[in-house]
C-alpha positions in Angstrom: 0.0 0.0 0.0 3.1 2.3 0.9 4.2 2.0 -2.6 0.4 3.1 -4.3 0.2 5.7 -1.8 3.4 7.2 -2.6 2.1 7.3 -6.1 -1.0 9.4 -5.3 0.9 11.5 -3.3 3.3 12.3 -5.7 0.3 13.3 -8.8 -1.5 15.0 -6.4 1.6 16.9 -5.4 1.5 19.2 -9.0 -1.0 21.7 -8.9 -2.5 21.1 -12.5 -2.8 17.9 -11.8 -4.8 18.6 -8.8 -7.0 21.2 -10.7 -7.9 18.0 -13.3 -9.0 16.4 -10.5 -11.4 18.7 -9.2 -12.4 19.3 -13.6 -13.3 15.3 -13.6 -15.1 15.2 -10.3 -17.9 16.8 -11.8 -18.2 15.2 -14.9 -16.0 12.8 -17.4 -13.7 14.8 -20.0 -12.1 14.3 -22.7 -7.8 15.2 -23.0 -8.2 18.2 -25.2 -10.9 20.0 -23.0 -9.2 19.3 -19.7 -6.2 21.0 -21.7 -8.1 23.9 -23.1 -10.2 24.4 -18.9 -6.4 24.3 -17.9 -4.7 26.5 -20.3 -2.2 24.0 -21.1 -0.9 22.7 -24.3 -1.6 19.4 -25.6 2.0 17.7 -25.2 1.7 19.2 -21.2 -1.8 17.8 -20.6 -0.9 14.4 -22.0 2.4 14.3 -19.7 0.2 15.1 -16.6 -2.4 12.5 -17.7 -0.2 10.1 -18.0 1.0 10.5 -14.2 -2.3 10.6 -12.9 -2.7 7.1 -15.0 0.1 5.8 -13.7 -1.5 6.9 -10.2 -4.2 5.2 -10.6 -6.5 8.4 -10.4 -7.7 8.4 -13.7 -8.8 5.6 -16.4 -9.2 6.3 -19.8 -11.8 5.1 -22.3 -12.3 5.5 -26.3 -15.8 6.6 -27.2 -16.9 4.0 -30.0 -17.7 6.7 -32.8 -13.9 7.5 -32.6 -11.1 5.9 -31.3 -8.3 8.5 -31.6 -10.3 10.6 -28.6 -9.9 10.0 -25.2 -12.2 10.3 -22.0 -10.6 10.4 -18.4 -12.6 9.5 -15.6 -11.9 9.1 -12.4 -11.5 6.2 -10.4 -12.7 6.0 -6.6 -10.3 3.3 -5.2 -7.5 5.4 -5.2 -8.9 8.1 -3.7 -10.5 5.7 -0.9 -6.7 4.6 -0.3 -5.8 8.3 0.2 -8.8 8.9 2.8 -8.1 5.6 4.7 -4.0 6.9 5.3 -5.3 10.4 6.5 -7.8 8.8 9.0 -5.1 6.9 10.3 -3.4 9.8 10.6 -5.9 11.9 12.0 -6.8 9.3 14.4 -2.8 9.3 15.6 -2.4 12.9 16.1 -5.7 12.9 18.4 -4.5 10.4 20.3 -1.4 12.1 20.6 -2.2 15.3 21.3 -4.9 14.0 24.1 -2.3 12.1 25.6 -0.4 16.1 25.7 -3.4 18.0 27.2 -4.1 15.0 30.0 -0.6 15.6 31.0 -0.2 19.4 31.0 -3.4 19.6 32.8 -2.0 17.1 35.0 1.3 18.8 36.0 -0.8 21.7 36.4 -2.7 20.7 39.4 
């Protein structure tokens, strides 16, 4: 899981790439109008596709009337991955910083 997550991590880390994101949460697109919402070039789009591929974020799909065009969608089971780690997280640094506020309250009695 360390190895997926790192993956995530890393696509989500560029800022275009997280702007795609919030583009295909409210609807499937294809490559050229996430390029054209983003004010990217083709070539740039199609790098930062890839790595959100590679991911696991996005799937692609080829609309029947024309194969040469491609649709991104998004996938959930990544994104389930990422929300499971930051629970964890969460639920760490509560713990922990429960455990600090017992004992500062208790050393200040």
């Amino acid at each position: 899981m360390s190895e997926a997550l790192d993956g995530i991590l890393a696509a989500l880390a560029d800022p275009h790439r997280r702007r795609a994101i919030d583009l295909l949460r409210e609807r499937p697109r294809r490559a050229g109008e996430l390029a054209a919402s983003l004010g990217l070039t083709p070539p740039a789009m199609s790098r930062h596709l890839r790595a959100l591929r590679q991911s696991g974020l996005v799937e692609e799909s080829h609309p029947e009337f024309d194969a040469r065009v491609r649709v991104y969608r998004l996938r959930p089971e990544p994104m389930a991955r990422l929300k499971a780690w930051l629970e964890a997280a969460e639920d760490h640094w509560v713990d922990q910083l429960t455990a600090l506020k017992a004992h500062v309250e208790g050393n200040s009695k």
